[in-house]
PDB file as gemmi writes it, atoms N, CA and C in Angstrom:
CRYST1    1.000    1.000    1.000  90.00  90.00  90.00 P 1                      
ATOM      1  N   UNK A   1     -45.330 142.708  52.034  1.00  0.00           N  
ATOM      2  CA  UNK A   1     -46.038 141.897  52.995  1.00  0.00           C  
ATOM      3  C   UNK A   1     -45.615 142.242  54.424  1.00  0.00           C  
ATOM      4  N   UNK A   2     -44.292 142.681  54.505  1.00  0.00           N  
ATOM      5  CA  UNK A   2     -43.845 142.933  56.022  1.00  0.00           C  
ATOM      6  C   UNK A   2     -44.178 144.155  56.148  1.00  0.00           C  
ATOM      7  N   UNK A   3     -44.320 145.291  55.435  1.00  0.00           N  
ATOM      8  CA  UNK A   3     -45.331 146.239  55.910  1.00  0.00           C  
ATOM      9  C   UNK A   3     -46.787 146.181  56.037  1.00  0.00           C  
ATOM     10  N   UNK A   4     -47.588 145.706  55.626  1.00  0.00           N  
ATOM     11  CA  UNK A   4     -48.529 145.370  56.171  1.00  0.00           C  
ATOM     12  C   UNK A   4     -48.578 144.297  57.482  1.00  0.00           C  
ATOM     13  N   UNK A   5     -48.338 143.483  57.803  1.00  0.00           N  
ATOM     14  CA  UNK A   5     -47.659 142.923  59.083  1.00  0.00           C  
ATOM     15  C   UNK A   5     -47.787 143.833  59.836  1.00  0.00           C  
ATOM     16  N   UNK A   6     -46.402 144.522  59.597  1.00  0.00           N  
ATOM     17  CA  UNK A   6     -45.887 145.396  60.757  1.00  0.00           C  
ATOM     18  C   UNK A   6     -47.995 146.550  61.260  1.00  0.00           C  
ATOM     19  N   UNK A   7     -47.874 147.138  60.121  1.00  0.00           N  
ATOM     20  CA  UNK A   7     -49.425 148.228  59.948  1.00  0.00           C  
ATOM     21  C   UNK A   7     -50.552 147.372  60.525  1.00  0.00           C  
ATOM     22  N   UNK A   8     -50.929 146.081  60.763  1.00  0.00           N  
ATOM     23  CA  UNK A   8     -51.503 145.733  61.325  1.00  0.00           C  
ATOM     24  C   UNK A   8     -51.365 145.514  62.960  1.00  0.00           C  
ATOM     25  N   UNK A   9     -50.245 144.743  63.393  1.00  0.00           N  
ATOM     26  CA  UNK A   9     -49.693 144.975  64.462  1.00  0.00           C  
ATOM     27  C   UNK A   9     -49.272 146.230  65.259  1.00  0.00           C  
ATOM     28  N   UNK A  10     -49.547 146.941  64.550  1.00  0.00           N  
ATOM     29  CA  UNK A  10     -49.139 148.443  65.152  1.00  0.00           C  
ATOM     30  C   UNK A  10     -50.667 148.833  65.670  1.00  0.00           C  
ATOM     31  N   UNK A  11     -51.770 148.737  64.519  1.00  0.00           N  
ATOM     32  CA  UNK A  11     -53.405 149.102  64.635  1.00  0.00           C  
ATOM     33  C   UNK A  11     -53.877 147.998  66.057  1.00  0.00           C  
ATOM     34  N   UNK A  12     -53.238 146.613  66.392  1.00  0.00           N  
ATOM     35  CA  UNK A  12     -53.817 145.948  67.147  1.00  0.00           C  
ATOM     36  C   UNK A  12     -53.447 146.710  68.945  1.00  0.00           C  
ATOM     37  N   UNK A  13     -52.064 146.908  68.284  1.00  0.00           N  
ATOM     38  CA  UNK A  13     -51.365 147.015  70.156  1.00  0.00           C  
ATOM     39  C   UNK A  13     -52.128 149.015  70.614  1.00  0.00           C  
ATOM     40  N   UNK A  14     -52.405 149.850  69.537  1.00  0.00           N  
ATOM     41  CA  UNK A  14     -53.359 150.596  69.894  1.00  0.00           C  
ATOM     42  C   UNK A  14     -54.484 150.362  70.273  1.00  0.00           C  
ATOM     43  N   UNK A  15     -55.303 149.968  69.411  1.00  0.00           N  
ATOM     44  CA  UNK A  15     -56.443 149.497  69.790  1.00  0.00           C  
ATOM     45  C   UNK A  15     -56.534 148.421  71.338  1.00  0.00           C  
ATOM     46  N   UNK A  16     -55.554 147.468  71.205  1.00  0.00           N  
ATOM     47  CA  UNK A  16     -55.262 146.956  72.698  1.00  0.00           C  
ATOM     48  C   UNK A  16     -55.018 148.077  74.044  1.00  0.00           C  
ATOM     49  N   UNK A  17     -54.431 149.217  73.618  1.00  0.00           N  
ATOM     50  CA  UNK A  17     -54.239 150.146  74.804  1.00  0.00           C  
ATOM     51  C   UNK A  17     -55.598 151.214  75.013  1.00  0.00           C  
ATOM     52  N   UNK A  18     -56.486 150.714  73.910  1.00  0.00           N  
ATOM     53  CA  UNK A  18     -57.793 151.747  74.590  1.00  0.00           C  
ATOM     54  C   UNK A  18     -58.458 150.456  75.360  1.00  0.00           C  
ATOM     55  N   UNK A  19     -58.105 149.182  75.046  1.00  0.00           N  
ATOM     56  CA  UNK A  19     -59.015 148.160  76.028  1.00  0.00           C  
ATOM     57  C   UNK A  19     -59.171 148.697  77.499  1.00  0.00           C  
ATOM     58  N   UNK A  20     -60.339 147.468  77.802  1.00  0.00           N  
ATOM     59  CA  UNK A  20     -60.728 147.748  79.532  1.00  0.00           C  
ATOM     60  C   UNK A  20     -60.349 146.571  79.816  1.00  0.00           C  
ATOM     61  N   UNK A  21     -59.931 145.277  79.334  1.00  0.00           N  
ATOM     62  CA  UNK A  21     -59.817 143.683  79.446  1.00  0.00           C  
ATOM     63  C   UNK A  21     -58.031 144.196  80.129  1.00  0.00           C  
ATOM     64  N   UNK A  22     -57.954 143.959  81.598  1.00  0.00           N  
ATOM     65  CA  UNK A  22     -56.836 143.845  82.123  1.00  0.00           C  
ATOM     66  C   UNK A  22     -56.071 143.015  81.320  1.00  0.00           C  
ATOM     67  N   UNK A  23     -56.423 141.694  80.850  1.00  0.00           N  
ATOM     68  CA  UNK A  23     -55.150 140.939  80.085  1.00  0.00           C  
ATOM     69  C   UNK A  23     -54.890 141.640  79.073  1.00  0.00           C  
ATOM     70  N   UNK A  24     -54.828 142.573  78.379  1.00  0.00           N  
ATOM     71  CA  UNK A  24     -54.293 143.445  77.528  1.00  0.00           C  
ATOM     72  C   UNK A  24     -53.392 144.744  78.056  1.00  0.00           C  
ATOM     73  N   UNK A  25     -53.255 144.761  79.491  1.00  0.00           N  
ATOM     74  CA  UNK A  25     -52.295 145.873  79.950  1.00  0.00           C  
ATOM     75  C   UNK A  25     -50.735 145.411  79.367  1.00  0.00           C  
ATOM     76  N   UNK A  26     -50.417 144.278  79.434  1.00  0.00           N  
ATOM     77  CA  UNK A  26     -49.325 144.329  79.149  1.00  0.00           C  
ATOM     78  C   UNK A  26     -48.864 144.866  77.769  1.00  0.00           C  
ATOM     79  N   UNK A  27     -49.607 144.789  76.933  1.00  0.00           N  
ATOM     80  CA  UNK A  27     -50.116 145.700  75.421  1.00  0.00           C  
ATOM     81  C   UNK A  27     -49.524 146.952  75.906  1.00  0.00           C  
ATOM     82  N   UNK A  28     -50.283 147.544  76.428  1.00  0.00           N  
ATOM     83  CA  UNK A  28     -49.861 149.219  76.848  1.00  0.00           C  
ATOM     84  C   UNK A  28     -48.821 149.458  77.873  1.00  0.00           C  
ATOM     85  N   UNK A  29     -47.951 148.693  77.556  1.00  0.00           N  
ATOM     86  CA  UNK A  29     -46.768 149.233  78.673  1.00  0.00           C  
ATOM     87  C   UNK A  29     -46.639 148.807  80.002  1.00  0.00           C  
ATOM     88  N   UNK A  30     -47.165 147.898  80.762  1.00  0.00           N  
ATOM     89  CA  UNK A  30     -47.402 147.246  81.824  1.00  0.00           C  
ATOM     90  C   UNK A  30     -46.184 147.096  82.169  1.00  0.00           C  
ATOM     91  N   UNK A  31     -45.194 147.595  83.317  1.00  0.00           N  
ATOM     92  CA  UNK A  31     -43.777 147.277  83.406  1.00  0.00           C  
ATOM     93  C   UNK A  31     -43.796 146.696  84.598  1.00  0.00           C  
ATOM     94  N   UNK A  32     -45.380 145.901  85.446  1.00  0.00           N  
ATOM     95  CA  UNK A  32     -45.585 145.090  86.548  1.00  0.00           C  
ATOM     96  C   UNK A  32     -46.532 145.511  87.516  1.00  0.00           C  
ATOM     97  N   UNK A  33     -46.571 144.484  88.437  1.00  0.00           N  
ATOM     98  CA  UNK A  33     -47.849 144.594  89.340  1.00  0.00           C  
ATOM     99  C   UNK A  33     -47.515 145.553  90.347  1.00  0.00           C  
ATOM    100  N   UNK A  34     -48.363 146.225  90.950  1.00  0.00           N  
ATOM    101  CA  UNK A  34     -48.823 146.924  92.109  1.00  0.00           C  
ATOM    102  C   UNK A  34     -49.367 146.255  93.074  1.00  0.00           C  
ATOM    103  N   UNK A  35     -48.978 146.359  94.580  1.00  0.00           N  
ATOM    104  CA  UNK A  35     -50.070 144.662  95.359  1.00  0.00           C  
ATOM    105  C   UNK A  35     -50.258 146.137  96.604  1.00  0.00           C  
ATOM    106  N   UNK A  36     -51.162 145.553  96.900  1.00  0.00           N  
ATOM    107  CA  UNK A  36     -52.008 146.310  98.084  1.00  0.00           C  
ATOM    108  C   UNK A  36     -52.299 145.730  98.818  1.00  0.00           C  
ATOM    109  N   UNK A  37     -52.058 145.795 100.405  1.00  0.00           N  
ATOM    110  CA  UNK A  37     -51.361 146.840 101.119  1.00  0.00           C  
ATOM    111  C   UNK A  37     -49.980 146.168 100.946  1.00  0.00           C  
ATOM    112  N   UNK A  38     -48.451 146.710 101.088  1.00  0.00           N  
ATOM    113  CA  UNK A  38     -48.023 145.803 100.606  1.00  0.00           C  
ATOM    114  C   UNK A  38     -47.247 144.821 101.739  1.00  0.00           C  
ATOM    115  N   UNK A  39     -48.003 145.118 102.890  1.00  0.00           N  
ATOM    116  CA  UNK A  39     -47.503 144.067 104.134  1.00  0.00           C  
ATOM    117  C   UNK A  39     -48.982 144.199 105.089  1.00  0.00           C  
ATOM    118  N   UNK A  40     -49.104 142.895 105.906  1.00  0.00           N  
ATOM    119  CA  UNK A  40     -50.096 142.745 106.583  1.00  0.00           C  
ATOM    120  C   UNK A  40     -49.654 142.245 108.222  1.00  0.00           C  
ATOM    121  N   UNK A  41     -50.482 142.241 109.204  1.00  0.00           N  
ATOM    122  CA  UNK A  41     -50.006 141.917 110.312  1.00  0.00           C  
ATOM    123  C   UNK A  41     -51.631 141.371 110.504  1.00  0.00           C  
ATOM    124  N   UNK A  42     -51.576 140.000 110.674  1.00  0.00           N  
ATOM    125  CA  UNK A  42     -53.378 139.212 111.089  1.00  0.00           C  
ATOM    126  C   UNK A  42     -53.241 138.233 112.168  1.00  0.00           C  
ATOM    127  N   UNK A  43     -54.444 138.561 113.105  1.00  0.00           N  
ATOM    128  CA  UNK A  43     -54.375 137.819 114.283  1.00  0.00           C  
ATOM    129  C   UNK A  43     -54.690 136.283 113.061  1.00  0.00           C  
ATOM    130  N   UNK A  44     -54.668 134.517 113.944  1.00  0.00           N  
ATOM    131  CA  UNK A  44     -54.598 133.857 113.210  1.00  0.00           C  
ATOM    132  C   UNK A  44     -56.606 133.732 112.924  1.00  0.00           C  
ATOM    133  N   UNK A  45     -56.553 132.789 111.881  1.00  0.00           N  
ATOM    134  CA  UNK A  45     -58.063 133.105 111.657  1.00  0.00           C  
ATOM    135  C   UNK A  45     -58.374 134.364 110.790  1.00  0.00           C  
ATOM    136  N   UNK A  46     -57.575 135.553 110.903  1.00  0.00           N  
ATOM    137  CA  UNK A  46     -58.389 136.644 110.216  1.00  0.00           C  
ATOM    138  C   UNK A  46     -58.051 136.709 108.545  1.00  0.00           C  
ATOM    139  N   UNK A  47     -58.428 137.498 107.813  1.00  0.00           N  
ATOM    140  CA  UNK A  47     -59.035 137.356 106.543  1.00  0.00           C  
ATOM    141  C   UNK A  47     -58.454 139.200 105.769  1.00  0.00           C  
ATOM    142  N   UNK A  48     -57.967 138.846 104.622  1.00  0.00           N  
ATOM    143  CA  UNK A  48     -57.480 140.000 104.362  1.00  0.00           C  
ATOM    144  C   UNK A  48     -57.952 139.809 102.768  1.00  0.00           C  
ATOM    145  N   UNK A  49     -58.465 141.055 102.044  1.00  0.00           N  
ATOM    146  CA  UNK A  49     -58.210 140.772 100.813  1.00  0.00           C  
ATOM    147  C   UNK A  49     -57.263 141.144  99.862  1.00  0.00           C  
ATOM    148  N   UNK A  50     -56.265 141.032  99.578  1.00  0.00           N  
ATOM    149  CA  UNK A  50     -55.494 141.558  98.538  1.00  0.00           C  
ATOM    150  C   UNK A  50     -55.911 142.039  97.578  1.00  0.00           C  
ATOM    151  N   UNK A  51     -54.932 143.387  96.733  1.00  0.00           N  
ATOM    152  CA  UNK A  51     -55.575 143.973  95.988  1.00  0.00           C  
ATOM    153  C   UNK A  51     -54.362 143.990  95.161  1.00  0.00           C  
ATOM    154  N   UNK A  52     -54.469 144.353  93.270  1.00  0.00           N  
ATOM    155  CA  UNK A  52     -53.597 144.089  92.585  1.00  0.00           C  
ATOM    156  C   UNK A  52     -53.632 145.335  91.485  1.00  0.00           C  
ATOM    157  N   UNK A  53     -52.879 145.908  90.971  1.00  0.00           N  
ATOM    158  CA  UNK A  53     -53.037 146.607  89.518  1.00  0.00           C  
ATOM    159  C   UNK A  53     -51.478 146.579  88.848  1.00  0.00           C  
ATOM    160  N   UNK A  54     -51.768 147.366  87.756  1.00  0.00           N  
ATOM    161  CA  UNK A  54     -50.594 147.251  86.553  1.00  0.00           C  
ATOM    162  C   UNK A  54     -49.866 148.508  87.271  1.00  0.00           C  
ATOM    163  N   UNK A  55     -48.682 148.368  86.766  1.00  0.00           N  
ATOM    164  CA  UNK A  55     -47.582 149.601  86.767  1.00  0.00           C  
ATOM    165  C   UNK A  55     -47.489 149.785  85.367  1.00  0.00           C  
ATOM    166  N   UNK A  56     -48.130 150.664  84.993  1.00  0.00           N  
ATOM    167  CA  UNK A  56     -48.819 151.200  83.516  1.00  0.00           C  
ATOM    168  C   UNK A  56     -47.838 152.157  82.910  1.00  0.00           C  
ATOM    169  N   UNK A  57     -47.430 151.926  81.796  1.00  0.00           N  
ATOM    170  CA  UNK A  57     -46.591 153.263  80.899  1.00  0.00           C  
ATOM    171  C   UNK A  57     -47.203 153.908  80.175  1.00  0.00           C  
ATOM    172  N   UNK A  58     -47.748 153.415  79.722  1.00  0.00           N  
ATOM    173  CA  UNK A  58     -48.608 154.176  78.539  1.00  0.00           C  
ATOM    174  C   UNK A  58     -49.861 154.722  78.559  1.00  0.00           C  
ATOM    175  N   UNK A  59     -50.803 153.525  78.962  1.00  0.00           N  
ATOM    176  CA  UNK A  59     -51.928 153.312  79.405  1.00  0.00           C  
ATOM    177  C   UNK A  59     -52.488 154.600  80.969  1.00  0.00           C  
ATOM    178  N   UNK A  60     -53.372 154.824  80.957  1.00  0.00           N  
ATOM    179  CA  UNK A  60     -54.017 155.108  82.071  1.00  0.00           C  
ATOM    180  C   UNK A  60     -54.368 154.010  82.868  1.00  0.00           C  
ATOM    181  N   UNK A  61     -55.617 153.017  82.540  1.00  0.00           N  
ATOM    182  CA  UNK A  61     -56.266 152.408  83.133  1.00  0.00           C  
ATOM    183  C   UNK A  61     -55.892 151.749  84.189  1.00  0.00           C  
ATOM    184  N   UNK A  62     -56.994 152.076  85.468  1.00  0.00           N  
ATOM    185  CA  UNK A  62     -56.824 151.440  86.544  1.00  0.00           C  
ATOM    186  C   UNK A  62     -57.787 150.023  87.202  1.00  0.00           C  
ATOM    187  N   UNK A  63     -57.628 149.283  88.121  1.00  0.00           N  
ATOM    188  CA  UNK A  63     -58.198 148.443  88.275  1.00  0.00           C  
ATOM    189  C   UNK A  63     -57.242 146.873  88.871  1.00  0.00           C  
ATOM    190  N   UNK A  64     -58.405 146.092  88.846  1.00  0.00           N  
ATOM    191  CA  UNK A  64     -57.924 144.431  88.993  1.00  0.00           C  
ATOM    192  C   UNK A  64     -56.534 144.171  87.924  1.00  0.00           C  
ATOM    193  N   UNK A  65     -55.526 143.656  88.223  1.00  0.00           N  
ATOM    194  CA  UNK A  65     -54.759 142.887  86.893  1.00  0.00           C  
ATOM    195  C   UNK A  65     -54.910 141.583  87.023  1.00  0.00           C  
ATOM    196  N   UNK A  66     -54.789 140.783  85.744  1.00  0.00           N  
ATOM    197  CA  UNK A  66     -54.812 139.551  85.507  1.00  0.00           C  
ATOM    198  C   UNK A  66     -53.519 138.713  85.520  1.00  0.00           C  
ATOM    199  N   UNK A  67     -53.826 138.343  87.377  1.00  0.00           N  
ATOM    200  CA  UNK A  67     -52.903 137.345  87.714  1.00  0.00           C  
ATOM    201  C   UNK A  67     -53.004 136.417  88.305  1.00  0.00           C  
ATOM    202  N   UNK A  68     -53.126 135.304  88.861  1.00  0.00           N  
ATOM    203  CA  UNK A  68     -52.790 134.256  89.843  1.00  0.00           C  
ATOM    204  C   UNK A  68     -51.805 134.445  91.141  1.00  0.00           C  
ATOM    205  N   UNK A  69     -52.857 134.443  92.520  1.00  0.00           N  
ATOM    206  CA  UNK A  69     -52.353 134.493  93.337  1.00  0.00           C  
ATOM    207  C   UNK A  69     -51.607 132.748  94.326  1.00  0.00           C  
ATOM    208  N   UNK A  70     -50.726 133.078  94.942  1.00  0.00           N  
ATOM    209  CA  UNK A  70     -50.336 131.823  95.295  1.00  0.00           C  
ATOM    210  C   UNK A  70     -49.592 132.157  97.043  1.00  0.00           C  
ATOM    211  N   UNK A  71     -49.592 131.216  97.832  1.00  0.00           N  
ATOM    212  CA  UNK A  71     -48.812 131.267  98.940  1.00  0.00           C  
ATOM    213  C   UNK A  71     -47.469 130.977  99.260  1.00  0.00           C  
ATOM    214  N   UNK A  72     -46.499 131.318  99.532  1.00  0.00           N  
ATOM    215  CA  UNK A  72     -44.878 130.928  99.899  1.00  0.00           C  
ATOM    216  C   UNK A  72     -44.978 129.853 100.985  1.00  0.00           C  
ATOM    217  N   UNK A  73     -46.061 129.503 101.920  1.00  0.00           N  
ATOM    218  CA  UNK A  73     -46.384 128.870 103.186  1.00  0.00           C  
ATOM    219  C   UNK A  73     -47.819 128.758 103.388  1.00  0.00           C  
ATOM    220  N   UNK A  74     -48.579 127.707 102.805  1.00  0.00           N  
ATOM    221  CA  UNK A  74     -49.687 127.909 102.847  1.00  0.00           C  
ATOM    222  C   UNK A  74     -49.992 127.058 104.279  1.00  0.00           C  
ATOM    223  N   UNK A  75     -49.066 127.145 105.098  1.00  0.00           N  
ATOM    224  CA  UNK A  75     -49.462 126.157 106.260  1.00  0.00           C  
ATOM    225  C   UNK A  75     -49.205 127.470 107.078  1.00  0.00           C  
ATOM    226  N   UNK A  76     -49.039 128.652 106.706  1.00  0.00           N  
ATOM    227  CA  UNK A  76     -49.009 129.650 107.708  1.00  0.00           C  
ATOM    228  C   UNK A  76     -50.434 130.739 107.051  1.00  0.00           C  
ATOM    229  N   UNK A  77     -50.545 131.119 105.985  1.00  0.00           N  
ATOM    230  CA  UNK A  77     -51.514 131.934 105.230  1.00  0.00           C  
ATOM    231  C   UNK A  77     -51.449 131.529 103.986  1.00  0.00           C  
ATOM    232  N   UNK A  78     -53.136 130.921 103.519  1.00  0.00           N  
ATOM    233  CA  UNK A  78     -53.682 130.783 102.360  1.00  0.00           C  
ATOM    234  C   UNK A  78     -54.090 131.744 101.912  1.00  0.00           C  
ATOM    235  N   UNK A  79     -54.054 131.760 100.303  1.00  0.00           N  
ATOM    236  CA  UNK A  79     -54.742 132.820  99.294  1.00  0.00           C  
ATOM    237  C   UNK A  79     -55.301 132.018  98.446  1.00  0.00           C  
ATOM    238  N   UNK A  80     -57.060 132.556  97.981  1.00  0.00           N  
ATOM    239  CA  UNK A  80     -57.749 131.896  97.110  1.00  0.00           C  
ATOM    240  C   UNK A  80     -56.852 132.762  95.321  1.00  0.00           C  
ATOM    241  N   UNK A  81     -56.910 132.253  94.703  1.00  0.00           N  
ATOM    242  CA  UNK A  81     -55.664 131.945  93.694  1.00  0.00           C  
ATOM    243  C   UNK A  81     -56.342 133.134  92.869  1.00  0.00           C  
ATOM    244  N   UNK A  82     -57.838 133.351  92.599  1.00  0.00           N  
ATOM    245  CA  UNK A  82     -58.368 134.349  91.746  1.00  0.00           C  
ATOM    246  C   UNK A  82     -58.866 135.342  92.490  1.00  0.00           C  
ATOM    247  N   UNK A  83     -59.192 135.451  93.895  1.00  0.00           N  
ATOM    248  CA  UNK A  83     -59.717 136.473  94.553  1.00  0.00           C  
ATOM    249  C   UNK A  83     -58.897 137.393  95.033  1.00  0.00           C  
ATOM    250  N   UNK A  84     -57.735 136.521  95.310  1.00  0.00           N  
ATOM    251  CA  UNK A  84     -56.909 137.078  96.678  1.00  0.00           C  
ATOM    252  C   UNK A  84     -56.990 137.438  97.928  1.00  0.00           C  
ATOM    253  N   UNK A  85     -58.206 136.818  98.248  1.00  0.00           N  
ATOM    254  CA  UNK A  85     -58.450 136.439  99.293  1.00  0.00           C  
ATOM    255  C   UNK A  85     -57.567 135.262 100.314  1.00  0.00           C  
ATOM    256  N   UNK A  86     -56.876 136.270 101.870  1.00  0.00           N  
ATOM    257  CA  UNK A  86     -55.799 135.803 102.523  1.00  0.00           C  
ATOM    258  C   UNK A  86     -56.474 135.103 103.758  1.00  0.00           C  
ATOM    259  N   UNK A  87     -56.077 133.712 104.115  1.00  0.00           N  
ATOM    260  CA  UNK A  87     -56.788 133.725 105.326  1.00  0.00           C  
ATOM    261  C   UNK A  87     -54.868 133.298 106.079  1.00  0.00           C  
ATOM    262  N   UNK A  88     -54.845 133.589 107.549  1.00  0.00           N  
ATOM    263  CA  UNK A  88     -54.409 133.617 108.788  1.00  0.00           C  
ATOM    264  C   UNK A  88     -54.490 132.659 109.061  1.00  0.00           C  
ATOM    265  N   UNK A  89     -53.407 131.756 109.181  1.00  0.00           N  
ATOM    266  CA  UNK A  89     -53.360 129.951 109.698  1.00  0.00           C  
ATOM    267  C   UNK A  89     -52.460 130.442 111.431  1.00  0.00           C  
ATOM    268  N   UNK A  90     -51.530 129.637 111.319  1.00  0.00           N  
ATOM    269  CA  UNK A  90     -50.768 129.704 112.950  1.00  0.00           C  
ATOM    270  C   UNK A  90     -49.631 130.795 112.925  1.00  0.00           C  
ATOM    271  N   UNK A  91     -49.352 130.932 114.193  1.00  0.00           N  
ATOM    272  CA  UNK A  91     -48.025 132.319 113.819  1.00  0.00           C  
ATOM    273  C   UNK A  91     -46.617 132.030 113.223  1.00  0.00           C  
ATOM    274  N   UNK A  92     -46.946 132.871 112.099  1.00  0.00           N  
ATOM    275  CA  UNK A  92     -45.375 133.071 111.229  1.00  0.00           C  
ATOM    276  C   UNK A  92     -45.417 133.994 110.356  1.00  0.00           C  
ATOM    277  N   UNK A  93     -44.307 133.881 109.415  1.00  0.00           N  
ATOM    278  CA  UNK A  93     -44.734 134.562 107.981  1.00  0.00           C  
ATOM    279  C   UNK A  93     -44.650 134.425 106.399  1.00  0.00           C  
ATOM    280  N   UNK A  94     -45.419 134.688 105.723  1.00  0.00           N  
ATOM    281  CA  UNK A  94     -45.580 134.088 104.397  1.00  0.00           C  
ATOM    282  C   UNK A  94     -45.839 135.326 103.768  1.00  0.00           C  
ATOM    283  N   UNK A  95     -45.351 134.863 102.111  1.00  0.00           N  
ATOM    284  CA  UNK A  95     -45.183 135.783 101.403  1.00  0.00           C  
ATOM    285  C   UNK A  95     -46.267 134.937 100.814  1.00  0.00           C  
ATOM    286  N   UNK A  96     -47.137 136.629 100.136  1.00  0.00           N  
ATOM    287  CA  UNK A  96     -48.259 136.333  98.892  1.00  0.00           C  
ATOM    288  C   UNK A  96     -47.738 136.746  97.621  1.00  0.00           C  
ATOM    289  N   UNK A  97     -47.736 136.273  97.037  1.00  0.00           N  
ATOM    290  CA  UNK A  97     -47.473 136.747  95.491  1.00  0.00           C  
ATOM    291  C   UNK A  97     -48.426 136.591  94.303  1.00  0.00           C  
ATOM    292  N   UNK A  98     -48.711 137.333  93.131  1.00  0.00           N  
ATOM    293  CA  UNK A  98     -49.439 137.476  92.536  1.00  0.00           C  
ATOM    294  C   UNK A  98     -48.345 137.207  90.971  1.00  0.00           C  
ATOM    295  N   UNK A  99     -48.701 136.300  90.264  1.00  0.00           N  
ATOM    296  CA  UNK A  99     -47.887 136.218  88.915  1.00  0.00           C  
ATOM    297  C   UNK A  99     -48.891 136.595  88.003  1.00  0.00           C  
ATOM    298  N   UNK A 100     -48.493 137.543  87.113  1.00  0.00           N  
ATOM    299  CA  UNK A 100     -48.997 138.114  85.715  1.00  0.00           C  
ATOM    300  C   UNK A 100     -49.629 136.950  84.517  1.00  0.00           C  
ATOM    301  N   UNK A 101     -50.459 136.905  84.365  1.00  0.00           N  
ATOM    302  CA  UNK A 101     -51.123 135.850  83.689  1.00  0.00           C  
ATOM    303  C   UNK A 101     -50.646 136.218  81.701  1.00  0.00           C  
ATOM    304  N   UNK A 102     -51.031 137.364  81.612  1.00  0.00           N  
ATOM    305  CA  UNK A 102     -49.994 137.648  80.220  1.00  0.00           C  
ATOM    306  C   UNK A 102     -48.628 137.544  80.243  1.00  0.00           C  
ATOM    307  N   UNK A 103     -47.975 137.562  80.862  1.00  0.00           N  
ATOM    308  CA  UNK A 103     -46.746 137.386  81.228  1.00  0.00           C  
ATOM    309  C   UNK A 103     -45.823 136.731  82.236  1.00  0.00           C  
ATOM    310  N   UNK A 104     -45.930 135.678  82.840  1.00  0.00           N  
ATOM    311  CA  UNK A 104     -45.609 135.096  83.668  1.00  0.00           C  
ATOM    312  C   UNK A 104     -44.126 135.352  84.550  1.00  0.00           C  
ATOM    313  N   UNK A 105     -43.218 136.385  83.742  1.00  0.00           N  
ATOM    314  CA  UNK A 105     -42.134 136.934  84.259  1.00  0.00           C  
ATOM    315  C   UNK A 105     -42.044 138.246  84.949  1.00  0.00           C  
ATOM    316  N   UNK A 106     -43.622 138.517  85.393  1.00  0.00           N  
ATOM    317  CA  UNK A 106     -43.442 139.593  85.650  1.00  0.00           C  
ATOM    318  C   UNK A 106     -44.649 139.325  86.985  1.00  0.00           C  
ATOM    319  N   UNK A 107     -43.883 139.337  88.345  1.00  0.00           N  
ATOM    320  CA  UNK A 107     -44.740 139.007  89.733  1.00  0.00           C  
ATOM    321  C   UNK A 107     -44.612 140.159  90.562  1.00  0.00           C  
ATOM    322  N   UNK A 108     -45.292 140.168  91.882  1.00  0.00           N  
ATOM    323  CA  UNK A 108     -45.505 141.236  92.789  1.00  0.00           C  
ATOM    324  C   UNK A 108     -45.508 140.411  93.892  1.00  0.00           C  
ATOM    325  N   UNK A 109     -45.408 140.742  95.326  1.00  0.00           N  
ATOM    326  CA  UNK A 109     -45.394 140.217  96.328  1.00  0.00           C  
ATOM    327  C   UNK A 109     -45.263 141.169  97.644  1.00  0.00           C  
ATOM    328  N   UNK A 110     -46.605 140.570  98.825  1.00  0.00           N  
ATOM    329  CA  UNK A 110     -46.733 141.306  99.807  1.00  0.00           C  
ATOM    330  C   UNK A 110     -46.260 140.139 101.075  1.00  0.00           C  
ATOM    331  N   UNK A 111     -45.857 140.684 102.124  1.00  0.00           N  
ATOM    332  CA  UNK A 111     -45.744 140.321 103.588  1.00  0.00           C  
ATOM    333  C   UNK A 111     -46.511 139.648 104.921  1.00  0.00           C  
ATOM    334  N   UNK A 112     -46.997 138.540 104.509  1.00  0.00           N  
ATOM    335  CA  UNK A 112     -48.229 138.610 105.825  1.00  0.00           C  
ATOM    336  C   UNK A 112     -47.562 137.998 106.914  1.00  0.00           C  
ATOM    337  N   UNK A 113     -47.647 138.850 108.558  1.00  0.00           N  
ATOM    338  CA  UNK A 113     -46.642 138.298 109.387  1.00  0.00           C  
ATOM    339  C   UNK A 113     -48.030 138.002 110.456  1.00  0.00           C  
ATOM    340  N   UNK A 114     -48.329 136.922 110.584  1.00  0.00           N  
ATOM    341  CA  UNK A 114     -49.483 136.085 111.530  1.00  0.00           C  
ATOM    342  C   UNK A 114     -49.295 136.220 112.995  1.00  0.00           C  
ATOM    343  N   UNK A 115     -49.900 136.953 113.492  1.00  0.00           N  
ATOM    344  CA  UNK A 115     -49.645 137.044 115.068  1.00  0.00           C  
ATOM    345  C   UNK A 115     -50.532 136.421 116.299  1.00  0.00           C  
ATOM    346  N   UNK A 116     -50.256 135.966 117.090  1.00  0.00           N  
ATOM    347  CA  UNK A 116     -51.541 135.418 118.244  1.00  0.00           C  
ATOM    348  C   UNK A 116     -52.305 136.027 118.346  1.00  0.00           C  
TER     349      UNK A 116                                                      
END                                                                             
């Protein structure tokens, strides 16, 4: 019975590494996020979009990863939580971070320093 187990679980996490469904990178070796650009400088008011991918081992595939974005200071720069979309509040600086939705121990984080 534990070889079959195992022979099934082995057929899934392949078959998981030919997926295109980002929540399956961590399947193929995902050893964490990539964030783009990974520091920003925005007059206040302006608008940035963040961009995210896997740090892939195995896998090729490139693209969006499946995470939740959040603000360190959302009274200095907000991020919409699924877009990553940054907006520019008053001058300071806040960190954006993006947490791994398959994995929640595994985050990324960029720089936004708000200027007049």
């Amino acid at each position: 019975m534990m070889k079959l187990m195992s022979g099934i679980l082995s057929a899934a996490l392949l078959v998981a590494c030919d997926a295109t469904e980002p929540e399956l990178q961590m399947l193929c070796g995902a050893s964490g996020i990539s964030v783009t650009p990974a520091s920003a400088r925005l007059g206040i008011g302006d608008t940035l979009r963040v961009h995210s991918g896997p740090l892939v081992g195995q896998c090729t595939k490139e693209g969006p990863y499946s995470g939740y974005w959040q603000s360190s200071d959302a009274n200095i720069a907000t991020v919409d939580s699924v877009s990553g979309l940054v907006t520019a509040r008053p001058v300071g600086k806040a960190t954006i971070i993006i947490t791994s939705i398959p994995n929640p121990s595994i985050a990324a984080a960029m720089v936004v320093d708000v200027v007049p």
